[in-house]
C-alpha positions in Angstrom: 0.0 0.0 0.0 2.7 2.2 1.0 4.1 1.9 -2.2 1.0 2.7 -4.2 1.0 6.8 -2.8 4.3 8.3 -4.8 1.7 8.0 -8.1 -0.9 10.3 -5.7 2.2 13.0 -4.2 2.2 11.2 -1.1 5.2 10.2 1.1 5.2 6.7 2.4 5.1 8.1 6.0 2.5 10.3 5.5 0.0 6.6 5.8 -0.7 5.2 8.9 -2.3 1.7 9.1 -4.5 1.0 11.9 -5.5 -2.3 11.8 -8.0 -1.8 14.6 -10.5 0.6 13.6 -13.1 -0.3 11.3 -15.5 2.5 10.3 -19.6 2.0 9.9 -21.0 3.9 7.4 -24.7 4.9 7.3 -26.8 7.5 6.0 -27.5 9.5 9.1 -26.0 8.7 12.9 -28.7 6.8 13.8 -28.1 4.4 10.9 -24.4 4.2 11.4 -24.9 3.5 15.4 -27.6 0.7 14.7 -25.0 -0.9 12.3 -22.5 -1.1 14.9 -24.5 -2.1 18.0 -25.6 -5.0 15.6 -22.4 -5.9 14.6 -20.9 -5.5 18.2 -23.9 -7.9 19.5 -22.6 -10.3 16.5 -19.0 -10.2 17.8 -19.3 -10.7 21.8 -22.2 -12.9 21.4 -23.0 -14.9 18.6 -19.7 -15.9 17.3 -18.0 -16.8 20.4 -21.4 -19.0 21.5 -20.8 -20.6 18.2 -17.5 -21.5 18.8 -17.9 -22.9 22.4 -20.6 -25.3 21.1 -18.9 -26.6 18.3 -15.5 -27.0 20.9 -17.9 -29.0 22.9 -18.3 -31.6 20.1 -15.0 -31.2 18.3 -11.9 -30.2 20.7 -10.8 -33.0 23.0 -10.2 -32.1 26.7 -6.3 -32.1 26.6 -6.2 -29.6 24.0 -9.3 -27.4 25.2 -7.4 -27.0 28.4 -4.0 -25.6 26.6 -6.1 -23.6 24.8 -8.0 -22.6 27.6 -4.7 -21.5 29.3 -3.7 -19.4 26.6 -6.8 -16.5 26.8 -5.1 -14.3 28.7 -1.8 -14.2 26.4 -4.1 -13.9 23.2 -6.0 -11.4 25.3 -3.0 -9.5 25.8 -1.6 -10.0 22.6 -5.1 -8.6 20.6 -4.7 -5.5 22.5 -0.9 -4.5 22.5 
């Protein structure tokens, strides 16, 4: 990407990635908050439901516990 902006006068320092924010377009404020409290509900609820049911069936003990014990590094890790 960085090497896209000489063709538009840029400098590649002038670009900053930010992996981390995510913008939610709507046609008023109203629309654009509706679309992210939806998609907020989807990520802390839905998907990680989802996942613990299908661990139930799928993950054998032995590796649910190492992953298990490794939440709070991944934690740590997402947000750094």
């Amino acid at each position: 990407v960085k090497g896209r902006l000489a063709r538009y006068g840029r400098r590649p320092e002038h670009l900053k990635i930010m992996p981390g924010i995510f913008p939610v377009i709507g046609s008023t404020q109203e629309e654009a908050q509706e679309k992210f409290d939806a998609l907020q509900a989807l990520l802390n609820s839905v998907i990680p439901f989802t996942l613990i049911a299908w661990a139930e069936r799928s993950v054998e003990a032995g590796l649910a516990t190492i992953l298990n014990s490794t939440s709070p590094v991944m934690a740590f890790l997402g947000t750094w």
